[in-house]
C-alpha positions, 0 to 999 in steps of 0.5 A: 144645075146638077141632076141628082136622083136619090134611089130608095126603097126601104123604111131604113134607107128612107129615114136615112135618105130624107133629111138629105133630100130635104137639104136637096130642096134648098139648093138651086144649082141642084135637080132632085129627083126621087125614084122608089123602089117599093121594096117596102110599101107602108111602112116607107110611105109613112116616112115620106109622109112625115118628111114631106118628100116630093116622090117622082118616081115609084117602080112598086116592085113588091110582090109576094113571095118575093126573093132576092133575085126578083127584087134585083132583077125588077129593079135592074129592069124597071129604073133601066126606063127611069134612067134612060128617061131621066138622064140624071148626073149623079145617082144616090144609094144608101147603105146595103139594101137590095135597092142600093147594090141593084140600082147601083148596078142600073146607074153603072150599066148607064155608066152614070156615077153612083154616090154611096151614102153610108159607104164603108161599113164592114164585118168582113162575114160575107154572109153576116148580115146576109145579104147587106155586108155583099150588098154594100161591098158590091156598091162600093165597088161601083161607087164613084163618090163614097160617103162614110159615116166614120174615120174607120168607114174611110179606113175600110175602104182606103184598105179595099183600095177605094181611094177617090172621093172618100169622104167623112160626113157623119151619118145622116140619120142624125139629122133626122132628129131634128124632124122626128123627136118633139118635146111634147110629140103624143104617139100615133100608135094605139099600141103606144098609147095604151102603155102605162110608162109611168114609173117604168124604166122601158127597153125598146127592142127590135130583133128580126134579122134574118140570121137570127131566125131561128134558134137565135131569135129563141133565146132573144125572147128567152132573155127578155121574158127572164128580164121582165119576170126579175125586174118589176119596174121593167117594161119591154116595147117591141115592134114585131116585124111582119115576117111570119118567122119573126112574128110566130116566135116572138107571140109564143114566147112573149105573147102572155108576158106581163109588162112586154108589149108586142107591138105593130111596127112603128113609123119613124116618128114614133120610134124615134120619139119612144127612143128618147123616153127609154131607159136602154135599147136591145136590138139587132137593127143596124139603124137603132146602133147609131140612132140610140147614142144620140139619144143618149142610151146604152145599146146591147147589140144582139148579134155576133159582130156589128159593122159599127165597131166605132161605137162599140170602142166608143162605148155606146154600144156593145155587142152581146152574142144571142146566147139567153144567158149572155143577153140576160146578164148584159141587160142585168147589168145596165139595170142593177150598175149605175156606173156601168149605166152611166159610162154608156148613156154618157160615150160619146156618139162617134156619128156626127152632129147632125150636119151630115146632109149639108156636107153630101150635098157640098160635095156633090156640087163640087163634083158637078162643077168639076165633072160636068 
């Protein structure tokens, strides 16, 4: 047996993370064991929830007013227990969240090998996205085994020097889908439910990024407000994220505009199944630039630089900036050019089919044969 310990604690890493725990539960010769951080509450709860995943550990660090030093110190403190009780193999982290740099961090301090699922990901802007591009350079660093998405995530790390155990996967959140969408799935949310979708073409938008407080964020709302206000048959879903300097904006813009539905974040079943009826994606999520092609829907990235070029050079996606004008003559273009349309919803998407958990998790038992 192999003892794995998957550590997570945002709604992204989970909906990442479970479909790979769920392959865990299949495999005899390994020990799942699942540790929350509760950097987010509801809304990672509400994923668990759908996929069934069996949580043994929960170090409920949300607090108000949280920061990310708080958030790092109380996990550093607080999984140093879990660990010492535990004494798994192998920990798992995901991404470039605060919870992964920091219980990667915990593992090493334990010098327990550390697996990093969605390794490889760059902008190579230290402080774009901030925190994430640090987050996931410090964990891949201290990373024993590498799980890249992408040929160009392992070509990223090969040129930082990370050359052990680099490993081509694809990324599971496609592997989510075969959970998630349903042909005849019927929204949860009221929010959803009260939309009149026939005849529209929807746009599904998410914007919330921190470096896009502000200024950025304006003109995201400004654009869409010219965009519904030139195409009649144009609908805009966009669940807003809690964090007031989101909200506040987005509600002063776009609160009174006919035909955008300001909406409660959506839980992942939602999401992904309001994502397979809409016409395109405009976001600055990470998340939604992978998710999206496998959906079969032209991405707008409202954003400067993407850690995802592979599917921009694929043609899935293609990053716009956060200037009104640039994001406006984007989206007009992909609702007025049918060939353009087309070419995008048509790329290929450069993430995988969907088997990405069974290879992890091959892998990882290799390496348990081998090293324990």
């Amino acid at each position: 047996m192999i003892k794995v310990m998957s550590v997570f604690g945002t709604r992204p890493e989970a909906v990442k993370m479970c479909p790979l725990i769920k392959h865990f539960e299949k495999i005899s010769e390994i020990d799942s064991v699942v540790c929350l951080t509760g950097q987010h509450k509801e809304m990672l709860w509400q994923v668990i929830d759908i996929f069934g995943i069996s949580v043994q550990y929960n170090l409920d660090i949300m607090q108000e007013r949280q920061t990310l030093t708080t958030i790092t110190v109380s996990i550093l403190e607080k999984l140093e227990k879990v660990l010492a009780v535990e004494k798994p193999d192998i920990v798992l982290v995901h991404g470039d969240t605060s919870t992964s740099f920091a219980a990667a961090l915990a593992a090493f301090y334990q010098q327990i090998p550390v697996g990093h699922v969605e390794a490889g990901l760059r902008t190579y802007d230290r402080y774009s996205p901030f925190p994430e591009e640090m987050n996931r350079c410090l964990t891949g660093r201290i990373a024993t085994l590498h799980f890249a998405p992408t040929v160009d995530n392992k070509r990223n790390l090969l040129l930082e020097g990370i050359r052990e155990n680099v490993h081509v996967t694809g990324n599971t959140v496609i592997d989510a889908f075969s959970t998630t969408i349903k042909e005849d799935y019927e929204y949860k949310s009221d929010d959803l439910r009260d939309i009149d979708f026939e005849g529209k073409r929807c746009i599904l938008m998410t914007a919330h990024r921190r470096e896009n407080l502000g200024e950025n964020l304006t003109n995201i709302c400004r654009a869409v407000k010219r965009i519904v206000s030139e195409f009649e048959d144009v609908l805009v879903v966009y669940p807003v994220h809690r964090n007031p300097a989101v909200s506040e904006t987005a509600k002063r813009i776009l609160g009174s505009v006919d035909r955008v539905y300001l909406t409660e974040p959506l839980d992942v079943e939602d999401m992904h199944n309001l994502m397979a009826r809409s016409y395109m994606v405009m976001t600055d999520s990470g998340g939604l630039q992978e998710e999206a092609p496998a959906c079969g829907l032209p991405v707008l990235v409202l954003r400067t630089e993407t850690e995802r070029p592979e599917a921009a050079r694929a043609g899935t996606v293609k990053v716009v900036g956060v200037s009104e004008k640039g994001i406006y003559e984007n989206a007009r273009l992909l609702l007025t050019d049918a060939n353009i349309y087309k070419r995008m919803a048509q790329a290929v998407n450069p993430y995988g089919d969907g088997r990405a958990s069974e290879r992890i998790a091959d892998i990882i038992l290799q390496y348990g044969r081998n090293a324990i």
